[in-house]
C-alpha angles and dihedrals in degrees: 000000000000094000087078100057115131099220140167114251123205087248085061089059128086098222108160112134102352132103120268131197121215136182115205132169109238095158096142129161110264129200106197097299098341125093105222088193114022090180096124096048089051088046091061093046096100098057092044096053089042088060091053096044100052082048100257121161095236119202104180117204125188139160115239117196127314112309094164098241092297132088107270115173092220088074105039124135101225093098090049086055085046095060097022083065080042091056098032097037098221127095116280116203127219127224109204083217131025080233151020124051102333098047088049094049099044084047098054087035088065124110125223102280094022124138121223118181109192124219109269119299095222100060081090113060085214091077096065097040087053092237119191102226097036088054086047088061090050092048089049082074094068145063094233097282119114123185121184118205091156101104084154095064099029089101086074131086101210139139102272087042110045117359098054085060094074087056101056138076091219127033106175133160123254120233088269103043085051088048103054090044081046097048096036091039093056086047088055101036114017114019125161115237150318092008111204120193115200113203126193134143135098111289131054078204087064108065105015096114081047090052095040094042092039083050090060090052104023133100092208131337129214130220137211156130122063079314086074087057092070085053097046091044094048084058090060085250111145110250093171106205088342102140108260125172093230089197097057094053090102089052093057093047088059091050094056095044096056085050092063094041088052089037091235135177106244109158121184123177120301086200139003141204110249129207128177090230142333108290136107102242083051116146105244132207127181112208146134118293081232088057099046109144118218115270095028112116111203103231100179135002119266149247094277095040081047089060095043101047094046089052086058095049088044087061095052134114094182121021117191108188131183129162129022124274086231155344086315100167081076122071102220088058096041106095108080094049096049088042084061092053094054099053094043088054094050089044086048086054094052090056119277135131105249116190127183116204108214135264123063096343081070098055087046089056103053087037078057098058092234095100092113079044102068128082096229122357101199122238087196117082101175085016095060091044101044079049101056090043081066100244128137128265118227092213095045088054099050090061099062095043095052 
């Protein structure tokens, strides 16, 4: 498990006055010029402002979109340095490019303390492709010390993340990079109990290595979201025009089967909210999954999933979530999610370790208002994912190879 890793950590380096090299994921929405969440840049704000402090030389690299391997002005950076100095309060300096002759000399032109963002990663299609020479010019910005805070981006095997680390003396992980391996790590090897997983989203293909890995660790695992209906459905159950990915029905048979043979608890939705469609003047019915009329789509779990669910969180000592009960973004479909944040923040209260698990289950969170009320909120969306199904992250393990 990655939890075990013995890796460097950026308070084991001796960083004053030399270049460091940090990849961070400040892959924020953008509209026009304005950040509309500036969360990951204020996650990585510890590591940043230990590297100052302890008198680094901090040159700060991310990818922003999906520029398609070109510069594209849509996705520069320039906005990111421009609220990075707003939330630091120091000067934060701009490379035109994340390599070549103007990221070098701003790099050796930094002070000790001084802050450096480099022009977007993904303008140069060899970042993505891990290219060899491309990850020794990154590397060229650095005095041979690499720290990685991008948990977010630490599933992929790319240039910044993986590449950069056979051209350094030192690869170490940032605060926030050892916190989510740390949260998410407990959750896999050690977690207090009972340890109750909570599943939603759209896709049963998703998250079937997650279901099938969390299984394995987990005391009872709930179910919901259009990824319930494949389930439902594989019980012979009516889901009308619910979404149900009709070839992994098998599949879903064979899941429920190996919860009865473990007698484990697997627990889908008892009843469901229907719409005739997604949209807000919807007509909206409330019944039994058992009762579900033909051309009614469930769009979020209902009153008495709500209770029983909620029982089960209530009982936790550790709660990992990923993925909404239902179409939250719209109001109509909203409850059960937010009711799941709710228990998972009283639970949470009443002691135990709460982990979301990135994606939408974190926006649901923070539109709930329980955001300060959560162990460990993930930065990582696919990282977090790939994580809990128990395989093994290429940046992680970078880290401990350098």
């Amino acid at each position: 498990m990655q939890a075990n890793l013995k890796k460097l950590s950026i308070n084991d380096m001796t960083i004053r006055g030399r270049r460091v090299f940090m990849r961070v994921d400040f892959n924020v929405p953008i509209d026009g010029s304005r950040i509309t969440d500036d969360t990951r840049i204020r996650e990585t704000l510890p590591t940043v402002r230990l590297a100052v402090a302890k008198g680094a030389r901090v040159v700060l690299a991310s990818h922003l979109g999906r520029p398609k391997g070109q510069p594209d002005p849509t996705f520069s950076m320039r906005p990111v340095a421009k609220k990075l100095q707003e939330l630091i309060n120091r000067p934060v300096e701009f490379a035109l490019d994340c390599i070549g002759p103007d990221a070098e000399a701003k790099s050796k032109a930094l002070p000790e303390g001084g802050v450096l963002l480099l022009q977007n990663l993904r303008f140069h299609k060899e970042e993505e492709a891990n290219d060899e020479n491309f990850s020794r010019s990154l590397a060229a910005s650095c005095d041979g010390l690499y720290v990685c805070d991008a948990f977010g981006s630490a599933h992929r095997a790319h240039a910044s993340v993986v590449g950069i680390t056979k051209f350094v003396q030192q690869a170490g992980a940032g605060l926030l990079m050892e916190k989510e391996l740390r949260y998410l790590g407990m959750a896999l090897e050690e977690p207090p109990r009972p340890f109750i997983a909570v599943l939603g989203g759209a896709k049963v293909s998703d998250k079937i290595e997650v279901i099938q890995n969390l299984m394995k660790i987990s005391d009872g695992m709930l179910i919901g979201g259009a990824m319930a209906y494949t389930f439902l459905k594989a019980q012979g159950l009516p889901v009308g025009s619910s979404l149900v990915e009709e070839e992994k029905l098998d599949l879903a048979r064979q899941i429920l089967a190996d919860a009865k043979a473990k007698n484990f608890r697997f627990i889908l939705p008892l009843d469901h909210v229907l719409g005739k469609n997604l949209k807000d003047s919807a007509p909206i019915e409330t019944c039994e999954i058992s009762a579900t009329p033909p051309g009614w789509m469930g769009l979020d779990i209902g009153p008495q999933s709500i209770v029983v669910f909620s029982a089960e969180l209530a009982r936790a000592r550790t709660i990992v979530w990923n993925g909404p009960m239902g179409v939250f973004e719209n109001p109509a479909f909203a409850r059960g999610t937010l009711a799941i944040a709710q228990a998972t923040a009283d639970a949470t209260d009443k002691g135990a370790i709460s982990i979301i698990g990135g994606g939408d289950s974190v926006a649901a969170v923070h539109q709930s208002g329980l955001a300060d009320r959560i162990t460990h909120i993930s930065t990582g969306g696919g990282a977090s994912l790939e994580f809990l199904a128990g395989r093994k992250l290429p940046g992680v393990e970078a880290l401990t190879d350098a």
